[in-house]
C-alpha positions, 0 to 999 in steps of 0.5 A, a space after each residue: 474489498 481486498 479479497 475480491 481484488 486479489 480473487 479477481 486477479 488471481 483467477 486471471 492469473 491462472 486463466 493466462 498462466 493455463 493459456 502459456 502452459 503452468 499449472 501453478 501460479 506463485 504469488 508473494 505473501 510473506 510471513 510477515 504479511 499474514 500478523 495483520 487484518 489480510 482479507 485477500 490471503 483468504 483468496 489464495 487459500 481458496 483458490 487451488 494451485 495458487 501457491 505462497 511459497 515465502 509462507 510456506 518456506 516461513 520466511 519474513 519480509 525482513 528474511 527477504 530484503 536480507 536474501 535480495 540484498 544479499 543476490 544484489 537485487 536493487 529493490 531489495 530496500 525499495 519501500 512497499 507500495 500497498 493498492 490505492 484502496 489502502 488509503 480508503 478508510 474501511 466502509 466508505 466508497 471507493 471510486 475512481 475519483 478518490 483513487 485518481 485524487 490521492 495517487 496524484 496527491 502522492 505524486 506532487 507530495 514526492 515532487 516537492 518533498 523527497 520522501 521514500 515512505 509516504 501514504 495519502 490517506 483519504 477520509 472523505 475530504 480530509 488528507 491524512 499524510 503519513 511519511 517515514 517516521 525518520 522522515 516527518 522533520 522533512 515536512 516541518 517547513 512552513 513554505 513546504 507545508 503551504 505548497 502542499 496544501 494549496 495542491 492538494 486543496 486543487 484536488 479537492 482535498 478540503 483539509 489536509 493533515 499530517 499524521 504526527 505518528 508518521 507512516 504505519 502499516 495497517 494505520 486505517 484497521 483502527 476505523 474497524 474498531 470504532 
């Protein structure tokens, strides 16, 4: 599902950056990007003069906060916002519906909960929460955890969880290898 994203995007990427007058077009995979399962790198390998130049410089996602910080960029710390599919275990269907029901999910989580990291993962029904590792203690209140499940139950969530491990990049590639 990736790959089909990222080539679709990338194609309209090349048919606007031809219509201003570029050749090229940089999109911004990183080294550290490539260590997991990224379908969508397959698309920018096929695509001609579509560029990754923080792989080609070999430079990492850690190298680069360093580098933002360093010129005083303010998103140098901001956490990473992955596409909604992301929260889709692999194989099932993605709609619009599901797409709607967990961004909103994230959305009142972030409202009555101050957590930077944070993924609702959604498994037919079930909402998985992840947050911060550093950031899980901030859920352990029962008036909290109540509110928020009765919110998320509105969106039609029948059971809502929280994954004790915390949030982890990549934590739906186990469903691949069932």
């Amino acid at each position: 599902r990736c790959y089909y994203c990222k080539r679709e995007l990338l194609t309209t990427l090349k048919a606007v950056a031809e219509d201003l007058g570029f050749r090229v077009v940089f999109e911004g995979t990183n080294l550290s990007d490539l260590s997991g399962h990224r379908p969508g790198f397959k698309a920018v390998e096929e695509l001609e003069e579509v560029y990754s130049p923080w792989v080609e410089a070999g430079f990492t996602k850690d190298e680069i906060r360093i580098l933002s910080n360093r010129l005083g960029l303010s998103v140098h710390d901001k956490p990473p916002l992955a596409c909604l599919a992301s929260r889709i275990p692999f194989g099932e269907r993605i709609t619009k519906e599901r797409f709607v029901r967990v961004g909103e999910a994230e959305r009142i989580i972030k409202r009555i909960v101050k957590v930077r990291q944070l993924r609702v993962r959604d498994h037919n029904g079930l909402a998985r929460i992840e947050v911060g590792r550093d950031e899980r203690k901030l859920l352990f209140n029962p008036e909290l955890m109540d509110k928020i499940a009765e919110e998320l139950k509105k969106l039609g969530f029948k059971y809502v969880t929280m994954d004790l491990e915390g949030y982890r990049s990549g934590s739906l590639l186990s469903t691949l290898q069932r």
